[in-house]
Structures are given as C-alpha cells and as structure tokens.
C-alpha positions as CSV (number, residue, x, y, z in Angstrom):
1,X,44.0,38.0,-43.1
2,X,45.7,35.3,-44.8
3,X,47.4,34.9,-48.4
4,X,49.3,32.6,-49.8
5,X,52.5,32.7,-50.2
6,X,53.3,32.6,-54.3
7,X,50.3,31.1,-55.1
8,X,50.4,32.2,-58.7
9,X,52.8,29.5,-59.2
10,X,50.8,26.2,-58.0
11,X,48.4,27.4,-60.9
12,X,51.5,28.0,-63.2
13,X,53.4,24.5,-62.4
14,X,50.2,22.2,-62.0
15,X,47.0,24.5,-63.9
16,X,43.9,26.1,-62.3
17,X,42.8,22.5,-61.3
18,X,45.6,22.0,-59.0
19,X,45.7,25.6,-57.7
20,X,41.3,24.5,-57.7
21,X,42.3,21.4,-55.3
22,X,44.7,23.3,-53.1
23,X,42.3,25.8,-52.3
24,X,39.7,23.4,-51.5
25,X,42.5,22.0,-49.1
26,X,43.4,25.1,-47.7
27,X,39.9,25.6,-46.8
28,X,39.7,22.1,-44.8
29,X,43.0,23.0,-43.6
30,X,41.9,26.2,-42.1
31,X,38.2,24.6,-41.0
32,X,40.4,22.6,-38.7
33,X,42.5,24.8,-37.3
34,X,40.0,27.1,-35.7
35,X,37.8,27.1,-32.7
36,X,33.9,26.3,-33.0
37,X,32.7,30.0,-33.1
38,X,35.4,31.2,-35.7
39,X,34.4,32.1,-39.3
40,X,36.5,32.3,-42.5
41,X,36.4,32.8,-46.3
42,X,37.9,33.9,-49.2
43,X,38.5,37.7,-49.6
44,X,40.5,37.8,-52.8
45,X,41.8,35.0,-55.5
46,X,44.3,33.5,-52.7
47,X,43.1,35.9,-50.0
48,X,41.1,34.5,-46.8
49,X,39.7,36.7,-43.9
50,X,39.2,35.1,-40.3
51,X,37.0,36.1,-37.9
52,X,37.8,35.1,-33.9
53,X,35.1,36.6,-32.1
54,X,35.8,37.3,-28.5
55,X,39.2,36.5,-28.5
56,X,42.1,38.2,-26.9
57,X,45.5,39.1,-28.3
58,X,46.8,35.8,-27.1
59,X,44.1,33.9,-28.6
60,X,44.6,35.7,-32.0
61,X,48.8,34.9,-32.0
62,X,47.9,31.5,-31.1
63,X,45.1,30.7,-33.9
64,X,47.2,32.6,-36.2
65,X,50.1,30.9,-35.8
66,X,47.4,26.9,-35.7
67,X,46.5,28.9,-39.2
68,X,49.9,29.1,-40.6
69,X,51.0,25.3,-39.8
70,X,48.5,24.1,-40.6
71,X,48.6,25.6,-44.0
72,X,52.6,24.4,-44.1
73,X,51.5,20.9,-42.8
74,X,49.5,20.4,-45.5
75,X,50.7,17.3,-48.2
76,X,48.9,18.0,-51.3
77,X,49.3,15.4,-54.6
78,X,48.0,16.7,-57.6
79,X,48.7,14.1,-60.7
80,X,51.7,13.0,-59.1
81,X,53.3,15.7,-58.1
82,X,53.4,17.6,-54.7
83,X,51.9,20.9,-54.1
84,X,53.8,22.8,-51.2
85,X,52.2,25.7,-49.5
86,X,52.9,28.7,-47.4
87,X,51.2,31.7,-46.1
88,X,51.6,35.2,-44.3
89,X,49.5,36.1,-41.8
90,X,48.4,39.8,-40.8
91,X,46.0,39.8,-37.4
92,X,44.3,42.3,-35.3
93,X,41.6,43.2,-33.3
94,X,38.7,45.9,-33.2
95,X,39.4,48.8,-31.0
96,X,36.7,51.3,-29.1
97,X,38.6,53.7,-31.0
98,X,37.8,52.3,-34.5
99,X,34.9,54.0,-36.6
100,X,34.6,51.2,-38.3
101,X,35.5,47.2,-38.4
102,X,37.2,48.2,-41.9
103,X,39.9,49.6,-39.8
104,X,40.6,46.4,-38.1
105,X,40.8,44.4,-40.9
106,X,43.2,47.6,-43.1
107,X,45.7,47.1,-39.6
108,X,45.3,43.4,-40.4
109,X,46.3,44.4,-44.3
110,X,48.9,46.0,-43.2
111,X,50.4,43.2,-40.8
112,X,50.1,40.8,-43.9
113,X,52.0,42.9,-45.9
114,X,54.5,43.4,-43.4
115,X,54.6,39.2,-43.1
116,X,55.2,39.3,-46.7
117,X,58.2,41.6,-46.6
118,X,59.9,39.8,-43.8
119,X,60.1,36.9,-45.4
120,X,56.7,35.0,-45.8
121,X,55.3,32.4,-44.1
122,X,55.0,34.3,-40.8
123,X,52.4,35.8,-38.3
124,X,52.5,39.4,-38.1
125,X,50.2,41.2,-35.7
126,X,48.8,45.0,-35.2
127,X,46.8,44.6,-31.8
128,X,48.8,47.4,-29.6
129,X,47.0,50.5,-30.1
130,X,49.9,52.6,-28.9
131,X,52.4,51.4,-32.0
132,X,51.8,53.8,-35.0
133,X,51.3,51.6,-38.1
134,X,52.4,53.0,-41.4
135,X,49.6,53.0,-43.7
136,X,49.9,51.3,-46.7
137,X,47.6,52.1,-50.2
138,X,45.7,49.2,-49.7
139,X,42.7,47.9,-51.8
140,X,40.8,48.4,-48.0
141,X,41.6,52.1,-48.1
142,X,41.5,52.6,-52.2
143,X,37.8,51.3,-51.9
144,X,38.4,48.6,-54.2
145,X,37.5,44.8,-54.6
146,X,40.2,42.7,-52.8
147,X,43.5,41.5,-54.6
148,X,43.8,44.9,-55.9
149,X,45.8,46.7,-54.1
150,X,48.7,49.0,-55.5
C-alpha cells in the first residue's frame, strides 16, 4: 500500500488540476517501477494498492523501496511551479495462515501507518509472521470504503 505523503497540499497550493496531473504522474511513475506481472491502482483519493505476485520478501523490500524513489524522483511543473512528492510505503505478503487476502493487505495498512509515524517517505514492511503487529482501526477492519479510516 502506498500514500502520499501530504497530498492534500499539492491540491491546496496548485488546485485539483495540479494534484489531477500529479496523480497521473504518479501513476506513470509507479508503471515504471514495477516488474511485467505486477498490478496497481488507486485504493483511496491518494491511496494506491500493489500487487507483486510471486514475489518473496526480498523482492517486495526491493520494489517497495523502486516504488518510493521513484515517486521522490519525480520533477513535476504545474504552471510554473514545482510539485514535490513523497510517499510511505506499508508491504506484506499472504500467509497459509491468513483466512483471507484482506489480512495481507490490513498488515500492509498497518506498515503504512507505521511509515507515516516514523517520519514519511519510508518503506515499512509486516512479512515475519512471528512479529505481533498491533492492530490498528483501520478502514480494512471497520469495513469501510478506503481513505476512511479513524
């Protein structure tokens, strides 16, 4: 899971067409950072999930990580002006265990949220199944749309 670091102000300093273009760039951004079989898309207003089928934890760290420079490489001009861009990152991988791939992606919630509070523009991981992750209220867990969480 990916989010962008204070994204609410690119739309406040340069509108909803600027925040409009740096989306769009994000999402070329992101396009090139990932392997063939990879998949991603918006989950939330500023929120993208990443799918990595098949790979291991040190193919997750490393596309993570392609994901978050990528995302800080990027030189975005709207009217003029720069747009300058961050994200946190949250990863982690389906386990046997799971009942469901819901609780992959919740573990990944929680990573991002745990990138966010350690500063931002970060890669924070939850693959070791033997680390106890403290569950956060999450829109994931609540049941509601994402971008909602509490």
């Amino acid at each position: 899971m990916l989010d962008f670091d204070h994204f609410k102000r690119v739309n406040d300093r340069h509108g909803h067409s600027g925040g409009d273009l740096a989306l769009r760039e994000i999402g070329r951004a992101l396009r090139g950072a990932l392997r063939r079989e990879d998949k991603a898309g918006r989950f939330g207003s500023e929120e993208f999930l990443v799918l990595l089928p098949g790979a291991g934890e040190r193919e997750i760290h490393i596309v993570a990580e392609r994901l978050r420079a990528a995302v800080e490489g990027l030189q975005i001009s709207f009217m003029g002006r720069a747009i300058t861009l961050t994200v946190s990152v949250g990863g982690s991988a389906i386990r046997a265990s799971d009942d469901s791939w819901l609780e992959a992606i919740d573990r990944a919630d929680n990573g991002l949220y745990a990138a966010k509070s350690e500063g931002r523009n970060r890669v924070v991981l939850r693959l070791d199944p033997s680390v106890s992750v403290p569950r956060r209220r999450s829109a994931l867990t609540l049941g509601l749309p994402a971008g909602h969480a509490t």
